[in-house]
C-alpha positions as CSV (number, residue, x, y, z in Angstrom):
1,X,-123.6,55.0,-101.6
2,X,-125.6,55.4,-98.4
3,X,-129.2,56.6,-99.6
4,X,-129.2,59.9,-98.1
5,X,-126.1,60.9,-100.8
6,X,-128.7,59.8,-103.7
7,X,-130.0,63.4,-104.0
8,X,-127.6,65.2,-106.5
9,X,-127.2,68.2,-108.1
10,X,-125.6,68.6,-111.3
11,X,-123.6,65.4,-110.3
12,X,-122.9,66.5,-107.1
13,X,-124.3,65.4,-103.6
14,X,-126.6,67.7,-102.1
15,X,-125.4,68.0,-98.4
16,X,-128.2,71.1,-97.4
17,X,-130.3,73.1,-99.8
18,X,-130.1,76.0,-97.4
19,X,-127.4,77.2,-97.4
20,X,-126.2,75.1,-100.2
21,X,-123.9,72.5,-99.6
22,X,-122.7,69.7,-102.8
23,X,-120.3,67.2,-102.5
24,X,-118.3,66.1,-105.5
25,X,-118.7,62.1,-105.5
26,X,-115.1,61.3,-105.0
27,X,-115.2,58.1,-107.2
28,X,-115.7,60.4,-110.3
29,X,-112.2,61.9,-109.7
30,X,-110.3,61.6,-113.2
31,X,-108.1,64.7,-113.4
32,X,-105.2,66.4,-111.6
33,X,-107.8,69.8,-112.2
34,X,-111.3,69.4,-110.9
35,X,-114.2,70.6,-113.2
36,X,-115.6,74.1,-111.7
37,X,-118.9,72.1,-112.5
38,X,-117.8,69.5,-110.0
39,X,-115.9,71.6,-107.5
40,X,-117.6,70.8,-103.7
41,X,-119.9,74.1,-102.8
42,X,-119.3,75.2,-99.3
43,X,-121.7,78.4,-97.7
44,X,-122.7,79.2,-94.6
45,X,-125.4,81.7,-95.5
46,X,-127.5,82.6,-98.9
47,X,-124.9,83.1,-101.8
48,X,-125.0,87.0,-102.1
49,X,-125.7,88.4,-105.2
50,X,-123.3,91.3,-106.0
51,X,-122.6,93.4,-109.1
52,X,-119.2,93.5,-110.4
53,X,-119.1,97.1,-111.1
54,X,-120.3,98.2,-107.8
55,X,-118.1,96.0,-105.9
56,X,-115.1,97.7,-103.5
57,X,-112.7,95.7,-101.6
58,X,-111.2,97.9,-98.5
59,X,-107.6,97.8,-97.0
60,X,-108.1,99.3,-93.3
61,X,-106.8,98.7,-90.1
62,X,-103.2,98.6,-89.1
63,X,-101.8,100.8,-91.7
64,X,-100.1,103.8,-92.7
65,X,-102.7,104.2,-96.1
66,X,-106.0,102.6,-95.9
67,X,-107.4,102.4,-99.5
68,X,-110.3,101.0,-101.6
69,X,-109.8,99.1,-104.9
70,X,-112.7,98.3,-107.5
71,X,-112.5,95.0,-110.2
72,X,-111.6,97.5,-112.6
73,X,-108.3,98.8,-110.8
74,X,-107.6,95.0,-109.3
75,X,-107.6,93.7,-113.1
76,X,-104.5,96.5,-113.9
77,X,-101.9,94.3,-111.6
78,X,-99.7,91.4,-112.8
79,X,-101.7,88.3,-112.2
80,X,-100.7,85.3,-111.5
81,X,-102.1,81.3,-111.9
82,X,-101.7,78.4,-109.3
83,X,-102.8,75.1,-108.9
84,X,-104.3,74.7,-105.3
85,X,-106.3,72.2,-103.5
86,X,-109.0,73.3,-101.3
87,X,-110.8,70.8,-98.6
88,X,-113.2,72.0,-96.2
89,X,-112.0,71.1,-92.5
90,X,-115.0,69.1,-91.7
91,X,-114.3,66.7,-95.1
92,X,-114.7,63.0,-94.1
93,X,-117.1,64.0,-91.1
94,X,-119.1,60.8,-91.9
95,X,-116.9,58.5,-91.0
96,X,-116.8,59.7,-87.4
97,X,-118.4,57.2,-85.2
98,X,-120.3,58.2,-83.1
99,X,-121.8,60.8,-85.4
100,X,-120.8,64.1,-84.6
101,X,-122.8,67.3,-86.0
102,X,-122.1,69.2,-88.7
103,X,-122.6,68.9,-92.5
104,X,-122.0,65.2,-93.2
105,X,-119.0,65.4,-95.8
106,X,-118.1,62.1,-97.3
107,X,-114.9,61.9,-99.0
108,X,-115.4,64.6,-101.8
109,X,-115.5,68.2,-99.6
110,X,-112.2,68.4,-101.5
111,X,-110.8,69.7,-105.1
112,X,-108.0,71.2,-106.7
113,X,-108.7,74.2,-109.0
114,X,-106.3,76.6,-111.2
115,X,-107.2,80.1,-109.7
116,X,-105.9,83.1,-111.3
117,X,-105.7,86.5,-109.3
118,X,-103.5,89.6,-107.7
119,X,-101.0,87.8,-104.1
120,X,-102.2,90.0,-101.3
121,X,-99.2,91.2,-100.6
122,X,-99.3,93.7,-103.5
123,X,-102.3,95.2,-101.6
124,X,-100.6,94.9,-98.1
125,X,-97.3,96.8,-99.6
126,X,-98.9,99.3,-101.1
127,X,-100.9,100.0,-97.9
128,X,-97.7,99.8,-95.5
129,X,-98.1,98.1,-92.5
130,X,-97.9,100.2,-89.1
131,X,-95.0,98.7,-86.3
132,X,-97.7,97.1,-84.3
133,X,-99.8,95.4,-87.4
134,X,-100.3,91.5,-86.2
135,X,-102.5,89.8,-88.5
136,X,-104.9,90.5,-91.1
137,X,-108.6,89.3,-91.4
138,X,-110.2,88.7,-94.4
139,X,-114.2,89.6,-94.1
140,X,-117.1,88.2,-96.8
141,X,-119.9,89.8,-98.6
142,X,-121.8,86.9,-96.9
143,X,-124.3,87.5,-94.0
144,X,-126.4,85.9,-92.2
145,X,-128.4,84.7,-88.3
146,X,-126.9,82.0,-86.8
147,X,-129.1,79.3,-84.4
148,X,-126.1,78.7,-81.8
149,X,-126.6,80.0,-79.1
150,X,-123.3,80.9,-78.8
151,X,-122.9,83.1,-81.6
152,X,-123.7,86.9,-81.5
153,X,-127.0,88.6,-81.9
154,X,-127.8,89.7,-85.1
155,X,-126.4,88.9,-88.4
156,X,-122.9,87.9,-89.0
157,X,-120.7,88.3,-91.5
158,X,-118.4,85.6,-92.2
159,X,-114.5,86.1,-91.4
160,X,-111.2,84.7,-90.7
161,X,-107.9,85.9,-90.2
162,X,-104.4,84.8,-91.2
163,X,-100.7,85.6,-89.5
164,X,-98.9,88.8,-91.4
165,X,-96.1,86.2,-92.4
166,X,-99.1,84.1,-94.6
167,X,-100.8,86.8,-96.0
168,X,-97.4,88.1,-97.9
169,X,-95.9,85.1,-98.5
170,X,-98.6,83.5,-101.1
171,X,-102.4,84.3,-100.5
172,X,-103.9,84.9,-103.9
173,X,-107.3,87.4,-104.4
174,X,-108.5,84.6,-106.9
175,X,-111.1,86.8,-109.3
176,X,-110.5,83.0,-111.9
177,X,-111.4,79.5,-111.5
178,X,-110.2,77.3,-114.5
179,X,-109.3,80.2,-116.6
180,X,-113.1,81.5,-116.4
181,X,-114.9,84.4,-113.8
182,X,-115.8,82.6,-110.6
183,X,-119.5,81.3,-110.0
184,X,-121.2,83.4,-107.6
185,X,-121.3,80.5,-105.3
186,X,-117.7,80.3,-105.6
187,X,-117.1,83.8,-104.5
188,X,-117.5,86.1,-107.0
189,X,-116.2,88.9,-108.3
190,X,-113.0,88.0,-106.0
191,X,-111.8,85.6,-102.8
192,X,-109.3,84.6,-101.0
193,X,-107.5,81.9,-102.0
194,X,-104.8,80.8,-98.7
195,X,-102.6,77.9,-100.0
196,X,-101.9,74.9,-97.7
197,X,-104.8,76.0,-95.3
198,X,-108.3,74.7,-94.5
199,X,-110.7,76.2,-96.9
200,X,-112.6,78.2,-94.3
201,X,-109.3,81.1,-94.4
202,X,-110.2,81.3,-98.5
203,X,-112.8,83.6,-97.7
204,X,-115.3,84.5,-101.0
205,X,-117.1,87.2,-101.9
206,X,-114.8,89.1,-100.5
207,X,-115.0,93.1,-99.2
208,X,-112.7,93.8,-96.4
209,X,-108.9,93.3,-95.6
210,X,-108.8,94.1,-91.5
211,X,-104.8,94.3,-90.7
212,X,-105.4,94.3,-86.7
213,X,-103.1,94.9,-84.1
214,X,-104.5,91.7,-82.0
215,X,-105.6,88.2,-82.8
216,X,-109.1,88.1,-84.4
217,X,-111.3,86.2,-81.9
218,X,-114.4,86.2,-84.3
219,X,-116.7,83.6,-84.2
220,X,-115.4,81.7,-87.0
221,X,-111.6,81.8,-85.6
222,X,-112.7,81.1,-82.2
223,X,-116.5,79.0,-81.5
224,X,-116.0,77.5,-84.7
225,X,-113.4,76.3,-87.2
226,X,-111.0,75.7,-83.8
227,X,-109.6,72.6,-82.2
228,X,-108.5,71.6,-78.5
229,X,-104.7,71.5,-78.6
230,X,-102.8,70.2,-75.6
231,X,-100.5,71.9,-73.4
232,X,-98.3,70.3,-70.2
233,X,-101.0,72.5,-68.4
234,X,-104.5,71.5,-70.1
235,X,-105.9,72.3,-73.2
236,X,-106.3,75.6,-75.2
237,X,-108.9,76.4,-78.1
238,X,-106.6,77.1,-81.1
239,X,-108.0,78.2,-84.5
240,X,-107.7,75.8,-87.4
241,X,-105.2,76.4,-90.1
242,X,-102.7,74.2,-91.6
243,X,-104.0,71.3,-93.7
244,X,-102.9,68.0,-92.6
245,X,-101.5,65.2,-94.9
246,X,-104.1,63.2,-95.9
247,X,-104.5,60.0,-99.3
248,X,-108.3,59.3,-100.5
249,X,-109.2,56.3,-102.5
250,X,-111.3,58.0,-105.2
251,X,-112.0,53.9,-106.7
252,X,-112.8,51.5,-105.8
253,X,-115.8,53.1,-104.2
254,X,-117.8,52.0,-101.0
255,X,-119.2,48.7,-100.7
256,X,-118.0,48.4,-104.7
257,X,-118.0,44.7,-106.3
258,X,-114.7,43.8,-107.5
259,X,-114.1,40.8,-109.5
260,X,-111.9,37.9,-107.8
261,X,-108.9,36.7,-109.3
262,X,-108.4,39.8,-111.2
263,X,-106.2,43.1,-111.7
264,X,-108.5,46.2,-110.6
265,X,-107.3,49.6,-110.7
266,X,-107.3,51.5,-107.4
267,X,-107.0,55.1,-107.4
268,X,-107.1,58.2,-105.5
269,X,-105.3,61.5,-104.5
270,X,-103.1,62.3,-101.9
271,X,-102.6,66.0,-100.5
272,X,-100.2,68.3,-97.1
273,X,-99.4,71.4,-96.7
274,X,-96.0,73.3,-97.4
275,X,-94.4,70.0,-98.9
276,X,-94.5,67.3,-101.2
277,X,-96.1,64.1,-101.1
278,X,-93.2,61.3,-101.4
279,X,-95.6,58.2,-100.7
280,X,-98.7,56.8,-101.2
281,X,-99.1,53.0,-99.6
282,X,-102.7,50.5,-100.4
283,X,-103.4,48.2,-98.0
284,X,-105.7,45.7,-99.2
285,X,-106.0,43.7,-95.7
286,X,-107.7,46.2,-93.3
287,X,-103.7,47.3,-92.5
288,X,-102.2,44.5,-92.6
289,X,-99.7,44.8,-95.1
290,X,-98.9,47.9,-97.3
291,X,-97.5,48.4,-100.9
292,X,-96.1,51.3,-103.0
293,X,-98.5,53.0,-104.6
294,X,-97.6,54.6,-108.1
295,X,-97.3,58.3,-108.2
296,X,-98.8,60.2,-111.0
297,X,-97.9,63.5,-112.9
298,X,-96.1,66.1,-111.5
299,X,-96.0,67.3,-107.8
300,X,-97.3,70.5,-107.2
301,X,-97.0,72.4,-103.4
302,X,-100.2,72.8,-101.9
303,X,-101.8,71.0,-104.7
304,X,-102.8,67.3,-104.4
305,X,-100.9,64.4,-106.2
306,X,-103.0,61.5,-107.7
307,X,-101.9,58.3,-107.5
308,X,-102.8,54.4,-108.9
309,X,-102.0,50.9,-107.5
310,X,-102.4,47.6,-109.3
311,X,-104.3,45.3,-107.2
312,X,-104.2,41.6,-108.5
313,X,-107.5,40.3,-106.2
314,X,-107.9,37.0,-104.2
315,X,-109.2,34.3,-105.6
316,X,-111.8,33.6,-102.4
317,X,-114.6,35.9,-102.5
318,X,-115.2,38.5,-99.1
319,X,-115.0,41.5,-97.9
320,X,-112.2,43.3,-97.9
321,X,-111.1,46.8,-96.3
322,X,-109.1,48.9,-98.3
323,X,-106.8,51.7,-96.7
324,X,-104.0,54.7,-98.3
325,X,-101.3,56.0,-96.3
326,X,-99.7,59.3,-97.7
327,X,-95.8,60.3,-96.4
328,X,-94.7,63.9,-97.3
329,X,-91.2,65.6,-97.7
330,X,-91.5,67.0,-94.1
331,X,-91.6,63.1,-93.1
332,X,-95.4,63.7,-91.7
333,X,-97.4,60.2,-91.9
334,X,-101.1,60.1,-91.9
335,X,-102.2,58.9,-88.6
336,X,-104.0,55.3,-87.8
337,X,-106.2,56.6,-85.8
338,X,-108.3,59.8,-84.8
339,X,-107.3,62.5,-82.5
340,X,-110.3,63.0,-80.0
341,X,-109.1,66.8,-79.3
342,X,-109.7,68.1,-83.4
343,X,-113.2,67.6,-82.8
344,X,-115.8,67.7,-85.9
345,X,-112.6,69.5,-88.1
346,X,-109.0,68.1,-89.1
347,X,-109.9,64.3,-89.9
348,X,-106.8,62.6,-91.8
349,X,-106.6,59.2,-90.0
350,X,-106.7,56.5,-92.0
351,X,-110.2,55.9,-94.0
352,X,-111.5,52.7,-94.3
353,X,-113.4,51.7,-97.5
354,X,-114.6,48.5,-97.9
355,X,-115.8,46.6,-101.0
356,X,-116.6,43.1,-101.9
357,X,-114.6,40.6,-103.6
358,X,-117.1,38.7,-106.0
């Protein structure tokens, strides 16, 4: 590893102190579930300290019965338990050349918990919808001042928004992680858990569910956590949502010795959104070639699939440059190269890792 990922915290890389940032190293991945202890920490502000019996979470906005619900009342619906993998947008941000800003994810901004918890939609039913209702924003506990210059006086609260259709269909208000009560600086006492989507939309610490009658242009949806997509006519800023397919090679690692001559496992996961991953192909020549890669346990939507190849190394010693290629259901492939227009956010082309054959 590069020597500014030696700092670690509880096994994972320390990315900022302030807010906190950890990366999970991605070469320890070993289970379809990753360990809450391991799970990549993502913050924008100071983890907020809030007592579970205090805490409210208010249904406003666009609708016929605005309501407030406490962990007490949440607890007395039907739960239910999925497996989904969240990846923060700007995971694999150092691999961007040049180097862009922004927190300098490597490959492990990425996990795959069980969360337990209440779908929105039970909230948004009971609630009712008004005929002009468009989307819904979810708003955090956390708060905080922001240095861009760009961003509004005063604190801000973190926020994001999701389309009406999205917010019924199979957002979770995850209160469990792995069976146990989230960590506070995984969102506790509840947060949004949006399936398929960036991680930014699975707001924590969560307090407020805003059903507007307009598109949310909040900082978050609109100065950051947004893309340039192109139209016949130019370009348009367009909030990032939708994961995009995406394989890892989990091991080898980076500048790893392999032996020559040899069988060595390669490993990884492989992840999309709404669909299931059909594919994973190793290339063990910088893309010169490509071979099936072997599928592991069970597929799971919005939840990644791991996957193992059986390298049988060259006998001459060098360096070689490893590549996976994931292929979903939807027939989406994972891009050789990077789109210009995504930015510092959306980075799924293929990832070089290069190790050395000894």
């Amino acid at each position: 590893m590069p020597q500014e990922e030696t700092k670690l915290r509880d096994g994972r890389i320390v990315r900022s102190e302030s807010p906190l940032n950890l990366e999970m190293p991605f070469s320890t991945l070993d289970s379809f579930l990753t360990p809450t202890k391991s799970f990549y920490v993502r913050n924008h502000f100071p983890i907020p300290a809030i007592d579970r019996d205090a805490w409210w979470l208010h249904v406003e906005g666009e609708v016929e019965k605005a309501f407030a619900i406490n962990y007490e009342q949440l607890m007395t619906f039907e739960s239910v338990t999925a497996p989904v993998t969240l990846e923060c947008a700007g995971n694999n941000r150092s691999f961007l050349e040049p180097k862009v800003k922004g927190v300098q994810w490597h490959l492990g901004a990425v996990g795959t918990a069980e969360w337990t918890g209440v779908p929105l939609s039970v909230l948004l039913d009971r609630a009712t919808f008004k005929p002009n209702a468009w989307e819904v924003v979810l708003e955090g506990a956390d708060v905080g001042m922001l240095e861009d210059p760009k961003s509004p006086p005063g604190e801000l609260k973190f926020a994001r928004s999701i389309p009406l259709e999205k917010a019924r269909r199979d957002v979770l208000l995850a209160y469990k992680m792995n069976g146990e009560d989230l960590p506070p600086e995984h969102g506790f006492p509840v947060r949004a858990i949006v399936p398929g989507w960036y991680a930014m939309a699975s707001v924590k610490w969560l307090q407020r569910v805003i059903v507007t009658d307009r598109p949310f242009t909040g900082y978050y949806q609109t100065l950051d956590y947004a893309y340039w997509r192109r139209r016949e006519d130019g370009a348009e800023l367009t909030p990032l949502s939708e994961m995009q397919i995406k394989a890892e090679i989990a091991r080898p690692a980076e500048s790893d010795m392999v032996p020559a001559n040899t069988t060595v496992r390669v490993c990884g996961a492989a992840w999309t959104c709404d669909a299931e991953i059909t594919k994973v192909e190793l290339s063990t020549d910088g893309g010169e070639t490509w071979n099936d890669a072997k599928l592991l346990g069970e597929s799971n939507s919005n939840a990644w699939r791991l996957w193992e190849f059986d390298w049988q190394t060259p006998a001459q010693p060098g360096k070689k440059t490893l590549f996976a290629r994931a292929t979903d259901s939807l027939g989406r492939t994972q891009p050789s190269h990077r789109d210009p227009d995504r930015g510092t956010y959306m980075i799924n082309h293929l990832l070089p890792i290069q190790v050395e054959v000894k």
